[in-house]
N, CA, C and O atoms as CSV, one atom per row, in Angstrom:
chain,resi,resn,atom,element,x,y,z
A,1,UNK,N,N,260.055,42.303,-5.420
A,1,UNK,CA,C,260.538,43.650,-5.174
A,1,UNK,C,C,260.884,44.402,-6.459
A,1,UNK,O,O,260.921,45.632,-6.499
A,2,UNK,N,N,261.148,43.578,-7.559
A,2,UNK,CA,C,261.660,44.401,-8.355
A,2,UNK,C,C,260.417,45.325,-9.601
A,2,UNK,O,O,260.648,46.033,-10.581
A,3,UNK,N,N,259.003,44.835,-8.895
A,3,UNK,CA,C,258.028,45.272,-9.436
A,3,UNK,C,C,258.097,46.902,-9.356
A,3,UNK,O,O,257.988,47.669,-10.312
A,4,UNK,N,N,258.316,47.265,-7.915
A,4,UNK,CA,C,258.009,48.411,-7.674
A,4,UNK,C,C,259.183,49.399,-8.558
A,4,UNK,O,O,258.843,50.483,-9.030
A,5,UNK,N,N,260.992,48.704,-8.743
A,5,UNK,CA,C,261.253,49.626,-9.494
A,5,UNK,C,C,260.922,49.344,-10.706
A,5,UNK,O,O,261.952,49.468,-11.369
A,6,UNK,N,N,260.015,49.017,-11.411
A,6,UNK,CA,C,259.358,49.197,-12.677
A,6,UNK,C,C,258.291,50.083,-12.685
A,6,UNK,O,O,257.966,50.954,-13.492
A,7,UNK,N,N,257.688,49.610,-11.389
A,7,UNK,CA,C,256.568,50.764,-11.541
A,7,UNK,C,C,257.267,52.270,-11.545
A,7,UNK,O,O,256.572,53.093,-12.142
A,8,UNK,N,N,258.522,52.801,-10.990
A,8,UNK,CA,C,258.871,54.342,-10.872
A,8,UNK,C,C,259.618,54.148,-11.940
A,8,UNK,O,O,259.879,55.300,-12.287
A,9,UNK,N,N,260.249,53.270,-12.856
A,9,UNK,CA,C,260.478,53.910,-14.386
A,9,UNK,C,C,259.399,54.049,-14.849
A,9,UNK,O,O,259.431,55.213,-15.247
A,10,UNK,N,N,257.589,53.305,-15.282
A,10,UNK,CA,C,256.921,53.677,-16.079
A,10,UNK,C,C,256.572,55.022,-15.654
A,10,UNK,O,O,256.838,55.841,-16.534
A,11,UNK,N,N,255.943,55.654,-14.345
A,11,UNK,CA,C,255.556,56.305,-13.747
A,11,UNK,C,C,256.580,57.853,-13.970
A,11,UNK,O,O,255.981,58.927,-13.938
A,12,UNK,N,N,257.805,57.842,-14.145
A,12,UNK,CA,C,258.805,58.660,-14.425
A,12,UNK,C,C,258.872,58.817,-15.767
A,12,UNK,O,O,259.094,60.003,-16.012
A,13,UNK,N,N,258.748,57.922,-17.110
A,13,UNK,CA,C,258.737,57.767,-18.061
A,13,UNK,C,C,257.307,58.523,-18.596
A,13,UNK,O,O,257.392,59.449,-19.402
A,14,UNK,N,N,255.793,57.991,-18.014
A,14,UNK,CA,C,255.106,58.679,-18.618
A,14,UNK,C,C,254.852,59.740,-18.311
A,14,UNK,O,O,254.236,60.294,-19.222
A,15,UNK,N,N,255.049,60.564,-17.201
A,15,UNK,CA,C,255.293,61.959,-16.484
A,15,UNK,C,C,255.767,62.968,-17.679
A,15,UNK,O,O,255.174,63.779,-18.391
A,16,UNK,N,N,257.514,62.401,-17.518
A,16,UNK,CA,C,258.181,62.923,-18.759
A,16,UNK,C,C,257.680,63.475,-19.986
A,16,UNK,O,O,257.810,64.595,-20.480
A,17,UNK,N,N,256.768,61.912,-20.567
A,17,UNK,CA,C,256.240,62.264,-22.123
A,17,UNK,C,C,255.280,63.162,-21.835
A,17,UNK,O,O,255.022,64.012,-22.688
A,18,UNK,N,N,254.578,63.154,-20.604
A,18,UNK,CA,C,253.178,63.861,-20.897
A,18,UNK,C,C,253.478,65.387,-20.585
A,18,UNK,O,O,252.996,66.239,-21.330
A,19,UNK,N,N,254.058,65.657,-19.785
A,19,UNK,CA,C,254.883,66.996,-19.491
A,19,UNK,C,C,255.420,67.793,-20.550
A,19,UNK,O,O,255.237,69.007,-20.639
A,20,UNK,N,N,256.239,66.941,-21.539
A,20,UNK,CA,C,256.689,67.084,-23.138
A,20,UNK,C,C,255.568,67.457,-23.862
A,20,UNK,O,O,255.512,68.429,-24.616
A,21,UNK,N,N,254.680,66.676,-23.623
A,21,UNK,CA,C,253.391,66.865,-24.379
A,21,UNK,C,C,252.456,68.357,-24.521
A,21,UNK,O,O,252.014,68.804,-25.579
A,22,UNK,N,N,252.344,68.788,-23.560
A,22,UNK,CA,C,251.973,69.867,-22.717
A,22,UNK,C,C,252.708,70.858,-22.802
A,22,UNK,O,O,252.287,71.966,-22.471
A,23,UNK,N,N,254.211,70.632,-23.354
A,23,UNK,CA,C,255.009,71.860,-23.733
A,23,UNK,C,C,255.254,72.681,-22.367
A,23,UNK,O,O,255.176,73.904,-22.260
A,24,UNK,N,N,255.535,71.853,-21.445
A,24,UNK,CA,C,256.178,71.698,-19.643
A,24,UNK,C,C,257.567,71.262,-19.959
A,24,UNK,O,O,257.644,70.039,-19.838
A,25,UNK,N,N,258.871,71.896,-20.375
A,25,UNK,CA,C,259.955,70.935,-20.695
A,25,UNK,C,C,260.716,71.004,-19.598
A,25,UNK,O,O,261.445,70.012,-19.603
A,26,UNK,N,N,260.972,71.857,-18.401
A,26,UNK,CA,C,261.387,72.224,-17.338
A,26,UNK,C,C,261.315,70.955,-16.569
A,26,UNK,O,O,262.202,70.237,-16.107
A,27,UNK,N,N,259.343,70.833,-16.549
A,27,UNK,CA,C,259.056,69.536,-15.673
A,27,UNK,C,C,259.732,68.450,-16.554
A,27,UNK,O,O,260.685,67.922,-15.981
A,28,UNK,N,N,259.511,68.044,-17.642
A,28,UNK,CA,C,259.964,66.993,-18.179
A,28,UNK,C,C,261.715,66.943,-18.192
A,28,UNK,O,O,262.078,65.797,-18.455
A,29,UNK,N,N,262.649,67.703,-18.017
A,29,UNK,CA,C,263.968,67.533,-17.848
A,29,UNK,C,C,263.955,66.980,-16.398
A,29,UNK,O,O,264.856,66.202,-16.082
A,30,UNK,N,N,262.918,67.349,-15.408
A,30,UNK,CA,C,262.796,67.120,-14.104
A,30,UNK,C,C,262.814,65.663,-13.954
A,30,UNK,O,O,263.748,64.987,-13.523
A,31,UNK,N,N,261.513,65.207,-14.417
A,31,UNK,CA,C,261.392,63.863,-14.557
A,31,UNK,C,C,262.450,62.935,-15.471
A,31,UNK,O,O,262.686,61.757,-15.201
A,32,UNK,N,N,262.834,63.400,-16.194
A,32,UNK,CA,C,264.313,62.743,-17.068
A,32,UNK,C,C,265.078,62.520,-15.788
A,32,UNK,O,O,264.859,61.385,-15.364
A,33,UNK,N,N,265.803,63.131,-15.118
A,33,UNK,CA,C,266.552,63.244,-13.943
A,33,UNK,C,C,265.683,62.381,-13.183
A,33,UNK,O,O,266.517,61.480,-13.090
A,34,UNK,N,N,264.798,61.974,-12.634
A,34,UNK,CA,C,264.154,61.528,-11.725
A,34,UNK,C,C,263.871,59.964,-12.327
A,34,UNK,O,O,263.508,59.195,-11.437
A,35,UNK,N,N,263.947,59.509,-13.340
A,35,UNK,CA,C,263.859,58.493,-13.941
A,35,UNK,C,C,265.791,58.019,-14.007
A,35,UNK,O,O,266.105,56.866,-13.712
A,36,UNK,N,N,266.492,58.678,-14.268
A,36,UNK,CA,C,267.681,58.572,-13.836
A,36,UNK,C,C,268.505,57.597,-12.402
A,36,UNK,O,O,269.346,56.741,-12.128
A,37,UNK,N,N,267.463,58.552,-11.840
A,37,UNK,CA,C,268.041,58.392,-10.568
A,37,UNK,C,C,267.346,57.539,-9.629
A,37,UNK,O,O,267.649,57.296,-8.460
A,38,UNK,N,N,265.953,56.940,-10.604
A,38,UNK,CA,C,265.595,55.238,-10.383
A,38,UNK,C,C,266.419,54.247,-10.693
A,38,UNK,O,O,266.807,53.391,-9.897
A,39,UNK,N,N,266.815,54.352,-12.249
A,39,UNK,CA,C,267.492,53.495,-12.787
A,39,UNK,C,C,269.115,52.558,-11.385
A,39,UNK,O,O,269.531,51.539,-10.834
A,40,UNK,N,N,269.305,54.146,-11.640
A,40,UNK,CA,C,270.734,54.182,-10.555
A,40,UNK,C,C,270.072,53.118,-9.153
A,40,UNK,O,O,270.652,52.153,-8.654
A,41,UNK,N,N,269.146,53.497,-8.893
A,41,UNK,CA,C,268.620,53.046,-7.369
A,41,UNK,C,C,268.644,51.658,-7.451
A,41,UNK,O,O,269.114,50.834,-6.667
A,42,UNK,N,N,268.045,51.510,-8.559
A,42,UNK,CA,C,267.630,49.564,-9.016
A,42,UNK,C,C,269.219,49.169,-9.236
A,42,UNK,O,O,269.707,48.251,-8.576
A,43,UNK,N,N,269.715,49.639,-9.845
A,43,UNK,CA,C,271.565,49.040,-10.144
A,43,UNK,C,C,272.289,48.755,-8.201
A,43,UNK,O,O,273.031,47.848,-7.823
A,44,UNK,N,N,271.767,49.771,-7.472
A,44,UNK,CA,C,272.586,49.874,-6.491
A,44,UNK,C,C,271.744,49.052,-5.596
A,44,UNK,O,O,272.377,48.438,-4.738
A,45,UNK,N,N,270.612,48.918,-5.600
A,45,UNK,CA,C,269.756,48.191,-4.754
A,45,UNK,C,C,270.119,46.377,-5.214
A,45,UNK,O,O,270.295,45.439,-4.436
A,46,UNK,N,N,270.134,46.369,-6.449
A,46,UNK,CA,C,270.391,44.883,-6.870
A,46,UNK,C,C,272.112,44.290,-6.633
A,46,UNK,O,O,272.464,43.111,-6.585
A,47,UNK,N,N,272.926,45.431,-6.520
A,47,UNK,CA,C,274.136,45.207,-6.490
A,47,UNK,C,C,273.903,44.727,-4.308
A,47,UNK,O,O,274.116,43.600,-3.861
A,48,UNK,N,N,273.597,45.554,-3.720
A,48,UNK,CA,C,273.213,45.090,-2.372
A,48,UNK,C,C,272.776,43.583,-2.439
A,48,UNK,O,O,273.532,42.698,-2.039
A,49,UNK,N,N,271.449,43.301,-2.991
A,49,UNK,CA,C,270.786,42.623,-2.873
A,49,UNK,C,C,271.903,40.843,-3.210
A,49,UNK,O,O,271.985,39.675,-2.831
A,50,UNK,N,N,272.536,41.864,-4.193
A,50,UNK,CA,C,273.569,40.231,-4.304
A,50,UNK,C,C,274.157,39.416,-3.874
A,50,UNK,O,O,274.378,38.247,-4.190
A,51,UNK,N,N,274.745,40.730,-2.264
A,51,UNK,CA,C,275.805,40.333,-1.589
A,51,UNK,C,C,275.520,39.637,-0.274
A,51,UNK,O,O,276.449,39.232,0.425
């Protein structure tokens, strides 16, 4: 299980850069936030998963 939250940090992560890239910084603050709020998911999902 813990594949998939890796796959939505890379997937959030390269969004970000490429958005940056493209001189999209709107989208890329978007995806910053959205990579965020994976991170958070995996902390709270593994904190479940413990108990």
């Amino acid at each position: 299980m813990y594949e998939n939250w890796y796959g939505w940090f890379a997937l959030n992560g390269l969004s970000l850069c490429l958005y940056a890239y493209k001189g999209l910084y709107l989208f890329s603050v978007l995806y910053f936030f959205y990579l965020l709020i994976s991170i958070g998911g995996m902390i709270k999902w593994r904190k479940s998963v413990a108990q």
